[in-house]
C-alpha positions in Angstrom: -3.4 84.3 -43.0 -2.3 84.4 -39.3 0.3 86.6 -39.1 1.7 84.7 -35.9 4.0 81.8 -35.1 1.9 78.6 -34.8 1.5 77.4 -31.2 4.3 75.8 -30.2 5.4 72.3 -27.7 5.7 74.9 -24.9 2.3 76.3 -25.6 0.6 73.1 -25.7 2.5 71.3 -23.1 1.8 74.2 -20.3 -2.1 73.8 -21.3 -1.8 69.8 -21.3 -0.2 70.3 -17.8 -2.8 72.1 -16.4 -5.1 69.4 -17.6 -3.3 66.9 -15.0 -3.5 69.6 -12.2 -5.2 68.1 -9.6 -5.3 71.7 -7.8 -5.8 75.0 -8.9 -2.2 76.0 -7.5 -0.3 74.2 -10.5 -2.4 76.2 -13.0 -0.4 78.1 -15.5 -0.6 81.4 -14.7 2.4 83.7 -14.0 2.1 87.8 -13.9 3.4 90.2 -11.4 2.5 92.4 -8.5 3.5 96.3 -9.6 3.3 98.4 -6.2 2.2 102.1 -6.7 3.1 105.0 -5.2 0.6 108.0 -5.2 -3.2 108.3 -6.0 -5.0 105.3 -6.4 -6.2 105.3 -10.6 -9.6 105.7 -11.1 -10.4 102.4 -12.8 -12.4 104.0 -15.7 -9.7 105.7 -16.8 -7.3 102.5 -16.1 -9.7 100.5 -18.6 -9.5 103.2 -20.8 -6.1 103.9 -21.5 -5.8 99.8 -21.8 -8.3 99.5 -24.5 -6.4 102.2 -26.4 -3.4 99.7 -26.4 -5.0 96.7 -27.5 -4.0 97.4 -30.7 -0.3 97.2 -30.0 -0.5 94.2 -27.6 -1.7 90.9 -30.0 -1.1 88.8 -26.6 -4.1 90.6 -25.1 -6.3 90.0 -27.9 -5.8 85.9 -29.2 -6.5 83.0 -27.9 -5.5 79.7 -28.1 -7.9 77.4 -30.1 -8.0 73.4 -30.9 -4.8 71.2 -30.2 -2.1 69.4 -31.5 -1.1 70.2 -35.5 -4.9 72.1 -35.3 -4.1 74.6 -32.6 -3.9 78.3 -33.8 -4.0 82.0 -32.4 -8.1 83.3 -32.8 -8.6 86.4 -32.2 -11.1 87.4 -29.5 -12.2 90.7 -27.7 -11.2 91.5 -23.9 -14.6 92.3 -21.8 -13.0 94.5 -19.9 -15.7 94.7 -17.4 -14.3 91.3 -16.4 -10.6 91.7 -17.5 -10.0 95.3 -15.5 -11.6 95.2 -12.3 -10.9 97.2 -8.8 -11.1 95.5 -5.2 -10.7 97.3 -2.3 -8.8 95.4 0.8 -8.9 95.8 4.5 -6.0 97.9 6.2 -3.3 95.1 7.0 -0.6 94.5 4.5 -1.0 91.1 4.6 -4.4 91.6 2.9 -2.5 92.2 -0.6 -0.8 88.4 -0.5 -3.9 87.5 0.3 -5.6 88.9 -2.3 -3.1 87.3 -5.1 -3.6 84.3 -3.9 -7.0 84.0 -4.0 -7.2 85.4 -7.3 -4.7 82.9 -8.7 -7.3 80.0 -8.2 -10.3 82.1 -9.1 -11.9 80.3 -12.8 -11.6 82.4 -15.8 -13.8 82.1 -18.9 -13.4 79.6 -21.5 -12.8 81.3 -25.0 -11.4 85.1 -23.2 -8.1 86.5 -24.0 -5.7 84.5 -21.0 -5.0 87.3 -19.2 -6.7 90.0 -16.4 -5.8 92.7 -14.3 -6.7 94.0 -10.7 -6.7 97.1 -9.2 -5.6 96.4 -5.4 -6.0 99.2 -2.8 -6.8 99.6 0.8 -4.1 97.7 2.5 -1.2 100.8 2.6 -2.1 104.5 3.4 -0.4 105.9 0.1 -0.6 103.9 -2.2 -2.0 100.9 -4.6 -1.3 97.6 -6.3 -1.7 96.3 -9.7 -2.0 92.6 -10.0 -1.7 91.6 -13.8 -2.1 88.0 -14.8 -1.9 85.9 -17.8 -2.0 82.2 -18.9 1.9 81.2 -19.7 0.8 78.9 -22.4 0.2 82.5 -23.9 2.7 84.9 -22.7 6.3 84.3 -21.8 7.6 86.7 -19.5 9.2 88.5 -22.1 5.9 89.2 -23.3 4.9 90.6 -19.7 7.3 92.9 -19.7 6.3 94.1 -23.0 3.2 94.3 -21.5 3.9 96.5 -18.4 6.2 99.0 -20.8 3.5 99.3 -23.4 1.0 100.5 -20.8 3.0 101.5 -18.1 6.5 102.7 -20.0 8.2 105.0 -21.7 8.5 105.0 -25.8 9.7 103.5 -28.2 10.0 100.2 -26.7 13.0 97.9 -27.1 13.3 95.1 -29.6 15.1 92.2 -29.4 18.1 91.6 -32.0 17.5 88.7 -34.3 19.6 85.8 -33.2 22.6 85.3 -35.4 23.2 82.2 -37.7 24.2 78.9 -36.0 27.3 76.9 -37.9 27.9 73.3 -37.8 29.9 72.6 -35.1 28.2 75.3 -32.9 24.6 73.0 -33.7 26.5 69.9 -33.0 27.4 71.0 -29.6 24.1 72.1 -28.4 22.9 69.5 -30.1 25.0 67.0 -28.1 24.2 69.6 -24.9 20.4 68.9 -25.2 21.0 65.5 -25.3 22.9 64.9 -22.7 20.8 66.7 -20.3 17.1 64.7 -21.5 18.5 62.1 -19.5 16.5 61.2 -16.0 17.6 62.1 -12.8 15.0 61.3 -10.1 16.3 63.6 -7.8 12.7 64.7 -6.8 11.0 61.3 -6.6 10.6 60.7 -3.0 8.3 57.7 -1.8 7.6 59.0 1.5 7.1 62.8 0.3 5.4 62.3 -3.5 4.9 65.7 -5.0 1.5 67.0 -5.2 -0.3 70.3 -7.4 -0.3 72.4 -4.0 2.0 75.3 -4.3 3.2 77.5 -1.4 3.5 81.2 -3.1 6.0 83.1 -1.2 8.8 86.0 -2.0 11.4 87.5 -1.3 13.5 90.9 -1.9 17.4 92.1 -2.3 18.7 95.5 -3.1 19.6 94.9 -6.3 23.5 97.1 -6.1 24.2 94.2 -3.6 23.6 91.6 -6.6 25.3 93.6 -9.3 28.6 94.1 -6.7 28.6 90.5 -6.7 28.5 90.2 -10.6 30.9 92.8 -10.6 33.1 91.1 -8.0 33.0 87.7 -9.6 33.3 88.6 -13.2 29.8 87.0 -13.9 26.1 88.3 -14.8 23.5 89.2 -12.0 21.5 86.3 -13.8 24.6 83.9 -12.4 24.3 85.7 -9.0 20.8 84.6 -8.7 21.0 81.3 -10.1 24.0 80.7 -7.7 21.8 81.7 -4.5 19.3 79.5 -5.3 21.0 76.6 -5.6 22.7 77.7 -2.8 19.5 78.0 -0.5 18.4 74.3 -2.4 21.3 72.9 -0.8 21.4 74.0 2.6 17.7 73.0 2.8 18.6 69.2 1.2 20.7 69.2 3.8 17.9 69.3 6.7 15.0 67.7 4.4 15.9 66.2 1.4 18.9 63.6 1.2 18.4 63.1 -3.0 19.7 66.5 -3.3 23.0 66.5 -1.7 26.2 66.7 -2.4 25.1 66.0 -5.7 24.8 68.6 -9.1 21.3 70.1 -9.2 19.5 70.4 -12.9 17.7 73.4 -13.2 15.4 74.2 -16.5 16.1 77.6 -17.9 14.3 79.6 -20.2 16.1 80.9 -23.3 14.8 84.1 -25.1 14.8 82.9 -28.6 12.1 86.2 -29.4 12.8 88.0 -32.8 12.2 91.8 -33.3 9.0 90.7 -36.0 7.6 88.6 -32.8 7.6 91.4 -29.6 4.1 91.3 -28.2 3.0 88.3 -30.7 1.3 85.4 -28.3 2.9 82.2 -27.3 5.9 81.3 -25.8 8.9 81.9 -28.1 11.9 80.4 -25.5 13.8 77.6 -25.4 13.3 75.8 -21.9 17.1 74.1 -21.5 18.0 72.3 -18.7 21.5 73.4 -17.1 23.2 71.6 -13.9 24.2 73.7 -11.5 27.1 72.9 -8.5 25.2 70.9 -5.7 27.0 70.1 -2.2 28.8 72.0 0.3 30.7 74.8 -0.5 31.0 78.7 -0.3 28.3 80.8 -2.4 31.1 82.8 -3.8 32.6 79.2 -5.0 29.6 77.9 -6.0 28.8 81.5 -8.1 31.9 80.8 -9.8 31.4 77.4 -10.9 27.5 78.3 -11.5 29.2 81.1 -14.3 31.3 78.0 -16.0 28.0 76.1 -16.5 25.9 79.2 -17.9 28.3 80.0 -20.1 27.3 78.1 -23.1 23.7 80.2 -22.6 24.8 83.6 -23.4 26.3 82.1 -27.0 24.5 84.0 -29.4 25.4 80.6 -31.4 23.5 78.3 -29.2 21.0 80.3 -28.9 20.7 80.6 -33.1 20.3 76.8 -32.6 17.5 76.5 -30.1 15.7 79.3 -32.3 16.4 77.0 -35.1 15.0 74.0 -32.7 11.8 75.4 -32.4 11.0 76.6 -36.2 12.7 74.4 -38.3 12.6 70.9 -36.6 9.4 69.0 -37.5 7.0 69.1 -35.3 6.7 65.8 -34.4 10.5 65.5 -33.8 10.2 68.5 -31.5 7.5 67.3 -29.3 9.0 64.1 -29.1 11.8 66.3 -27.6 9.8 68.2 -25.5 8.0 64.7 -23.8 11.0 63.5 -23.2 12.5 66.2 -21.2 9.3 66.5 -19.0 8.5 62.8 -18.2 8.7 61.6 -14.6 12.0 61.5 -13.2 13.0 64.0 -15.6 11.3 67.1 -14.3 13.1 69.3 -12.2 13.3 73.2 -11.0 12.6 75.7 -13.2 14.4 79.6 -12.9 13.7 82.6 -14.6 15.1 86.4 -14.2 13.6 89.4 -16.1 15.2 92.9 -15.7 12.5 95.8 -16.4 14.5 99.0 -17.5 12.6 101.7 -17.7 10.6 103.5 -15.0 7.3 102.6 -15.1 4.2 104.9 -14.0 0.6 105.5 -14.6 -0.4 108.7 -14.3 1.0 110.5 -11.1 1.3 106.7 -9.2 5.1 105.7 -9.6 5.8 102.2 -10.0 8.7 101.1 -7.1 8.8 97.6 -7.2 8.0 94.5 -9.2 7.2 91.1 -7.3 6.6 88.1 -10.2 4.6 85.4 -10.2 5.9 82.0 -11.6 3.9 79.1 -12.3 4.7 75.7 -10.6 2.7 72.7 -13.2 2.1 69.0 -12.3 5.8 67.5 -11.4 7.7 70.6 -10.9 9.3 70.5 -7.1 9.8 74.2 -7.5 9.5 77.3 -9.4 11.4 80.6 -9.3 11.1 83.7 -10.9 13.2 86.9 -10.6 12.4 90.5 -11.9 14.9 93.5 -11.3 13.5 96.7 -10.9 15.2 99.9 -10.1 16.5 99.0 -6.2 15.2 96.0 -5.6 15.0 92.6 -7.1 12.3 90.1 -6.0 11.8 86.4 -6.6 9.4 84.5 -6.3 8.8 81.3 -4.9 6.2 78.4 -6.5 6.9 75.9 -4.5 5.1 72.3 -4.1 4.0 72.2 -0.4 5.3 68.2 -0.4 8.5 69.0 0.2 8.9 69.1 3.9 10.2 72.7 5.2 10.6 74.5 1.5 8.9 77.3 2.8 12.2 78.2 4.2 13.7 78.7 0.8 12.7 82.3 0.5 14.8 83.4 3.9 17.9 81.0 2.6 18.0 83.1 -0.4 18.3 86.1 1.6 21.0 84.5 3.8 22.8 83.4 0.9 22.2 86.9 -1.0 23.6 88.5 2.0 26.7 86.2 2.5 27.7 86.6 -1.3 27.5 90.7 -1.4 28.9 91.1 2.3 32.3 90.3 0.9 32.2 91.7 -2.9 34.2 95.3 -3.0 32.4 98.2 -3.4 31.9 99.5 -6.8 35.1 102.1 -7.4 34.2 105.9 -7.6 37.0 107.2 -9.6 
């Protein structure tokens, strides 16, 4: 008997997706960049210690076979010939972006564990990069950051509390919740500019004491913070480029970690993709973080979240998916934010990790994709973004702006 969740709507829907990709860019792959400081690993010790964790890491070793009510998790062995290679790059730091992007639209074997990992070095004097990649259809990015602390981390690793028991009226809410954000919106239907599957795959960094001052200051998360400043840089750029998306509110999908402590490192997706909207139009950021806090609110409900978790096992499956198309039809799809926080220091041998860039996925229909990972000082996003959308590539520096504008005026943190 497989001891893992069956494949769920997300699973499926992100490998249906890539189907209708009419560019490698929208393929479902998301991952991260972990810069190195030190020695560069030799790479047959790197494939090494990797096999030796195999065993703890079920995402690594499963694929997923057939579709629909047939699809399961197979087990299947990593060649790790092909999924742990090293590439050296020329001098210029520019070489490294170049390098991930290439090797996002490089083909990967049919029938493989989803996943690979590349040992960058060349492009900084004192240093190296490890690019790891997976297929999201398998791996959330809870599961990545399983991942990188099972090979890279400290022990034991952290487990994720069960989510508590959903009452009646708490499921009738997030019932009615769900419902009420299905509905279309078309704010990304443009017949002058329709969207396309090329991506632009950009990032940007913060310290991240400026985004927790901010939290601090407005009595919010720094998940808020960041959700705020996005919307905040969407905005400003509507304003130049994209007359759907202002002064009106802006839905954003969000993923919820529905993951039990029984299911850390299992494969598939196990969140709850919910769509919130967030404060469109003109207004301060530190205005537009408070009002972004009201809307979250409902997220951080152990409650709700009992009921999404209950969504996705207990609902038949046919009433789920018909859920799930309904909420990523035409007109319907929207931008899509995520934020990850890795804890621990991460290290592999004598080369420390000290930072984390992510890489988000952008499918068929999505106008935009973000994804955030904090790391010790800094936190970087990054940006998926359909190249459509006339001047989006300034997104990255409008987060910045906005970033900077937010934490210029939060208070110190006290030392008494």
């Amino acid at each position: 008997m497989n001891p893992f969740p069956a494949p769920g709507p997300a699973d499926l829907v992100l490998v249906k997706a890539e189907q209708l990709a009419e560019h490698p860019d929208a393929h479902a792959r998301i991952g991260a960049v972990l810069h190195l400081t030190g020695a560069v690993p030799d790479l047959a010790g790197l494939r090494e210690h990797v096999t030796a964790h195999l065993d703890d890491l079920p995402c690594l070793t499963h694929v997923l076979s057939g579709d629909g009510p047939t699809a399961q998790w197979a087990p299947a062995d990593p060649d790790m010939a092909w999924h742990l290679r090293a590439q050296h790059l020329d001098g210029e730091p520019q070489a490294l972006e170049a390098a991930v992007r290439l090797a996002l639209r490089e083909p990967w074997p049919e029938e493989a564990p989803a996943w690979r990992m590349i040992l960058l070095h060349g492009h900084v004097p004192d240093g190296s990069a490890l690019l790891y990649l997976t297929h999201h259809a398998v791996q959330d990015g809870a599961n990545i950051g399983t991942v990188l602390d099972t090979l890279f981390g400290p022990r034991p690793l952290p487990r994720f509390p069960a989510p508590a028991p959903a009452g009646l009226r708490r499921t009738a809410r997030s019932a009615v919740s769900l419902l009420r954000h299905a509905r279309r919106h078309g704010l990304w239907q443009s017949a002058s500019h329709p969207l396309s599957s090329r991506r632009h795959l950009l990032w940007a960094q913060a310290p991240s004491a400026g985004l927790r001052a901010a939290a601090r200051a407005g009595g919010t998360s720094v998940n808020d913070v960041y959700l705020a400043t996005v919307v905040h840089a969407i905005t400003q750029w509507a304003e130049d480029a994209w007359p759907h998306a202002t002064g009106t509110a802006i839905p954003v999908m969000v993923p919820v970690n529905v993951r039990t402590p029984d299911e850390v490192a299992a494969p598939g997706n196990r969140l709850f993709l919910t769509r919130i909207d967030l404060p469109g139009g003109t207004m301060p950021v530190d205005r537009r973080l408070a009002r972004t806090a009201a809307v979250t609110s409902v997220l951080k409900s152990a409650g709700h979240k009992a009921v999404l978790r209950a969504a996705l096992t207990r609902l038949p499956r046919r009433l789920l998916q018909l859920l799930v198309d309904a909420s990523t039809v035409p007109g319907r799809l929207t931008v899509c934010a995520s934020y990850l926080v890795v804890r621990r220091p991460l290290h592999y041998g004598g080369a420390a990790v000290h930072r984390i860039d992510p890489i988000m996925c952008c499918p068929p229909g999505v106008p935009l994709a973000v994804a955030a990972t904090t790391y010790e000082d800094t936190t970087s996003v990054s940006f998926r973004i359909d190249t459509a959308l006339p001047g989006a590539d300034s997104l990255p520096e409008r987060w910045r702006q906005a970033v900077t504008e937010l934490t210029r005026s939060a208070p110190p943190p006290s030392t008494l």
